[in-house]
N, C-alpha and C positions, 0 to 999 in steps of 0.2 A: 520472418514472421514470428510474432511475439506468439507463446502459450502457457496456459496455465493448469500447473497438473494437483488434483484436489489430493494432496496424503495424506491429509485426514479432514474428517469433516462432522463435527457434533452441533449440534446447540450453542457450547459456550466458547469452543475451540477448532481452529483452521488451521490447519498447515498445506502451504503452496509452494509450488516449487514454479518458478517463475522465467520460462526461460525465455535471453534473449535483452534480456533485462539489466543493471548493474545496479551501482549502488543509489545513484541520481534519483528515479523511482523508485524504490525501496525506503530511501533516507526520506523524501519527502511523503513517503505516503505513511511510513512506521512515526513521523510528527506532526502529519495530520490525524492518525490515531488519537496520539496521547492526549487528542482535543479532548474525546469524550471521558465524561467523568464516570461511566461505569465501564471502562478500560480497564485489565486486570495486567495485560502485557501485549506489545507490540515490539518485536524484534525480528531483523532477520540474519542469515549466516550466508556467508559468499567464499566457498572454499577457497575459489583462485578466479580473480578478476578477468584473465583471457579465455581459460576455459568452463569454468563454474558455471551453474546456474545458482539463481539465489534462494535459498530458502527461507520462507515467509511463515513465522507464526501470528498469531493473533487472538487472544483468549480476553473473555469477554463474561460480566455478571449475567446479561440477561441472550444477546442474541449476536456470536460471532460474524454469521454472514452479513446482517444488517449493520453492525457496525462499519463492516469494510466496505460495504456499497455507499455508508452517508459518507464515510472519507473519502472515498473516491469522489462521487457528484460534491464535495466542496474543494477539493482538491482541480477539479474540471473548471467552476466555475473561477475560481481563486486564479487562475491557469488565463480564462476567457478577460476577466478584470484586467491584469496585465497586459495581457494583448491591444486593450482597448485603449489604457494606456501610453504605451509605447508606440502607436500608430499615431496619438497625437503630435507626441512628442517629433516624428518623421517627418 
């Protein structure tokens, strides 16, 4: 069961700890970030791939949280697009 632990949470900056998770979503969700242009930094750190969880920053000019929910729902849709895709293709 995935979960996500809020360790810090302001206005312009996030930090999550992701467990459950690896690099796959982290990598595409830290460059679906970089989409928006008032992105200040999206990175995250993954001590050790077998045991690790990942830790997710996200700092942001005007609203952290809402950045990371518009990446997510394009990262979903982008996600449904391919699906749609690839069903043709079968």
């Amino acid at each position: 069961m995935k979960k996500v632990n809020i360790l810090e949470d302001t206005k312009t900056r996030l930090k999550l700890e992701i467990r459950g998770e690896t690099h796959t979503l982290c990598n595409a969700l830290r460059k679906e970030l970089w989409e928006d242009k008032d992105l200040i930094a999206a990175a995250y750190h993954l001590e050790h791939p077998m045991i690790g969880h990942p830790t997710f920053i996200v700092e942001h000019k005007k609203d952290a949280k809402k950045a990371l929910h518009a990446a997510v729902a394009r990262l979903i849709k982008k996600n449904e697009e391919l699906k749609e895709k690839f069903k043709k293709l079968i």
